[in-house]
N, C-alpha and C positions, 0 to 999 in steps of 0.2 A: 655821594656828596660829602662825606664824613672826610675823605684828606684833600677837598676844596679849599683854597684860604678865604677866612673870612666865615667862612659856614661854621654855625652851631647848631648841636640839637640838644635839646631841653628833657629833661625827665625829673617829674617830682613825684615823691612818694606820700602813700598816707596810709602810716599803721603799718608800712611795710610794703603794698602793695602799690604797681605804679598808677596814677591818678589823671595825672596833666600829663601835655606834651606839648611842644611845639621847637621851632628853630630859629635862629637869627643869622641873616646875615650883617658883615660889616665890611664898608667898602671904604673905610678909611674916611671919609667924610660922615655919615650916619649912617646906623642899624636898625634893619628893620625887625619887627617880631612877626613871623610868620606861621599859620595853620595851627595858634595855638587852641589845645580840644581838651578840656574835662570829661571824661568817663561821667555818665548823670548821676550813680551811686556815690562819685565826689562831688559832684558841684554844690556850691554853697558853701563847704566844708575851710576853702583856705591854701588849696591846692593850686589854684591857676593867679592867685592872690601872691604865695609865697616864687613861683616860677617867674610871673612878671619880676617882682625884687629882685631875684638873681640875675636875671638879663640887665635890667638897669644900672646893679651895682657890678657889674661883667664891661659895662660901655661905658663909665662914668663921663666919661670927654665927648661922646658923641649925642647928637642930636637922638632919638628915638622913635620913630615911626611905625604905625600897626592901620591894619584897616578891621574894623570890629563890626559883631554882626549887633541886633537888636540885642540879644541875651549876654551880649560882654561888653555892651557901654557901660552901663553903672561902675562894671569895675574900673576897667580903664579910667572912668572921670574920678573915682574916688582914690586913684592913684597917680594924678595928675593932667592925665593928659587931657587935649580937649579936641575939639572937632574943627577939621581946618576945611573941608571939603565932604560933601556926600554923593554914593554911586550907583549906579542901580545896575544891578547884575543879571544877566540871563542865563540859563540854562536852559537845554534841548528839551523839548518832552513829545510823545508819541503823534499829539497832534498840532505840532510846531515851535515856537518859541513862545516863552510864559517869564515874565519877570515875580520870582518869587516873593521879591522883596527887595526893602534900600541899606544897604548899606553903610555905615559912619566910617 
């Protein structure tokens, strides 16, 4: 994916070591922020905090889009964005389908 146009992948550091990650695409109208994951030994630290800022100031002109789980709304809302829609996700599991939870 890495010589796709429009794809980005994200990597921020803390103290050296990589912390966050995640990717954006941009399809010339808006970008989205995708599969972005703090290691637990960073979270809370500033690392998934400093990474969104760089995607934003990366897209200035574009709209910005993310689907966020329970544990990365506060951020998100405390750096802008807000809830346009909520989803509820499935995943397989050995004795059929099980919705683990909702989505923002």
């Amino acid at each position: 994916m890495l010589g796709v146009p429009g794809w980005r992948t994200w990597l921020a550091y803390r103290g050296g070591v990589a912390a966050a990650a995640g990717y954006t695409f941009d399809d010339g109208v808006a970008a989205g922020l995708y599969l972005l994951a703090t290691l637990p030994e960073h979270r809370g630290q500033g690392a998934a905090a400093a990474l969104v800022g760089a995607t934003l100031r990366a897209h200035p002109e574009r709209a910005m889009t993310l689907t966020a789980t329970a544990v990365g709304t506060p951020l998100y809302a405390r750096l802008g964005f807000h809830t346009v829609s909520r989803a509820l996700w499935w995943v397989p599991t050995p004795g059929g389908l099980t919705a683990p939870g909702v989505a923002d």
